[in-house]
N, C-alpha and C positions, 0 to 999 in steps of 0.2 A: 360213490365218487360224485363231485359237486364241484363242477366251475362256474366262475364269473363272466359273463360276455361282454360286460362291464370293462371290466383288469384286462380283457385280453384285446380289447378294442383300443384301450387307453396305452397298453405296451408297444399296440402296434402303430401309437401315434394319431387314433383317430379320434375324434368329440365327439359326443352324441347332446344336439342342441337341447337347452333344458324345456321345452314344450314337450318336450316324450319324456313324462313326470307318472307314465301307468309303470308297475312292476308284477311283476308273474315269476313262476315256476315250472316249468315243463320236462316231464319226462321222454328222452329221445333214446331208443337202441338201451336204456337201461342207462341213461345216464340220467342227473336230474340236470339243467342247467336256469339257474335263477338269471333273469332276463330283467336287470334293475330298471331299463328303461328302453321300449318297444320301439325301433324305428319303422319308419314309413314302407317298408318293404319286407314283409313280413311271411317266410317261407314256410310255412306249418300250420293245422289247423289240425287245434283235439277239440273235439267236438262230443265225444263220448259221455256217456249216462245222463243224456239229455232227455231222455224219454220222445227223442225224434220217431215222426212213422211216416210211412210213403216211401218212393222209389227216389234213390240218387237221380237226381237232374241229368240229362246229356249235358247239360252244360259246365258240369266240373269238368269236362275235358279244356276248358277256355285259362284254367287255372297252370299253364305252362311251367310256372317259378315252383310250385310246391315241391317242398323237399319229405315234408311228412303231414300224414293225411292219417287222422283216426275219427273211425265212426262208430268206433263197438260200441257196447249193451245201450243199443239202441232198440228202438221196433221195425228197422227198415225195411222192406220186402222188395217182391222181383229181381229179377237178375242183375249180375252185376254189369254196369254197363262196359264194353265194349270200349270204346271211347277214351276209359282211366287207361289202357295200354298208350296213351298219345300223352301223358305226363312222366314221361322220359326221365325227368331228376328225382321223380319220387325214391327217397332212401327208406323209408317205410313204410306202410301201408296196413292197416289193422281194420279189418271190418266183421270183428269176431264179433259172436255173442247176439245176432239179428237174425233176421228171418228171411235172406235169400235164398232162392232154391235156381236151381239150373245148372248148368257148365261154370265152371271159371274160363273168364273164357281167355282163349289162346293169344288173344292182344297182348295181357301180362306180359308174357313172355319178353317183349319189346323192352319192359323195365332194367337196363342196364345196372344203376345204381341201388336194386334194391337190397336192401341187408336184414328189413326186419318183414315178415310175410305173413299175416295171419288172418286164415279166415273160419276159425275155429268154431263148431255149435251154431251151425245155421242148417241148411235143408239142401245142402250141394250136392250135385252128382254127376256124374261121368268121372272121365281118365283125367285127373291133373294134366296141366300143359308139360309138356317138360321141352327142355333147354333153356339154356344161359341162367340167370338167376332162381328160376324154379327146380333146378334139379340139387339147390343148395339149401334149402326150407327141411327143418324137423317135420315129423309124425304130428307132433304137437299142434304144428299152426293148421292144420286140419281136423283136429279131432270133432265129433261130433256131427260130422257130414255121414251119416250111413251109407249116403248113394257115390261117394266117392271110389276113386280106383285107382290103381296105377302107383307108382314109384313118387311118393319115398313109401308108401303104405305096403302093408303085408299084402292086403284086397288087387290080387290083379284083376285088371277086365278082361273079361271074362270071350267077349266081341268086341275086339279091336276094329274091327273093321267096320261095325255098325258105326262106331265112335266117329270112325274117319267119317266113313258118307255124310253122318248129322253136323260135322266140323268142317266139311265143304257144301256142303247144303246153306249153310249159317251162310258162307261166304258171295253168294251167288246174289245177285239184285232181283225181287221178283218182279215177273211179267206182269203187262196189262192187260187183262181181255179187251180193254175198250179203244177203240182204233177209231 
């Protein structure tokens, strides 16, 4: 399936000034949509088989508008930050195919809008978050995590309860010895 953003801007009566003269193609949710001409406010970013390395920045959390965010087969590492749970409009999220290791961690869950979820073939482990949008993800967009657990997976964990402590542990500000 393939629309125009083009035809359906123009249906809806709006221009798009001819200074936005780039054209693209982007795959969203399995759709392709060719994007004849980029405006100024641009809510998506594929960034994938860039042969990127290093840790997501804190600071994509400042990215409030993004609607879709890919990073897969990349060489990314460390955990996923924390932080991507405060990008609220994300409808998809793909950070398959890299080399994070840790939790997913339970901020996700905050994601309202999301429809496509993948963090397939990285180094994850603990219990999936679940509620609201994560209890709606295949087997799929995990595969490849061995230390993974929990629902939708066959792998239940095994110590719930360690889980919890380490998932309020996470949540706690640390002390300072220095007074």
């Amino acid at each position: 399936m393939q629309a125009n953003l083009y035809d359906h801007m123009f249906m809806a009566g709006l221009t798009i000034p001819d200074e936005y003269n780039y054209s693209m193609t982007m795959t969203n949710k399995g759709i392709n949509m060719e994007y004849t001409k980029i405006i100024e406010v641009f809510m998506a970013m594929d960034l994938s088989c860039n042969k990127f390395r290093g840790e997501i920045p804190e600071s994509i959390g400042n990215l409030k508008g993004l609607q879709l965010l890919n990073l897969s087969n990349n060489f990314l590492v460390g955990q996923i930050p924390s932080v991507m749970g405060t990008l609220t409009n994300l409808e998809a999220l793909d950070l398959s195919h890299n080399q994070f290791v840790g939790r997913i961690p339970w901020q996700l869950r905050q994601l309202n809008f999301l429809e496509v979820f993948n963090v397939s073939y990285n180094h994850l482990s603990g219990p999936i978050p679940q509620g609201t949008q994560m209890d709606t993800f295949p087997n799929t967009s995990f595969d490849g995590n061995a230390g993974l657990c929990g629902n939708p997976l066959s792998k239940k964990c095994e110590d719930l309860g360690f889980w919890l402590v380490l998932e309020f542990a996470s949540l706690l500000e640390p002390v300072s010895d220095a007074l």
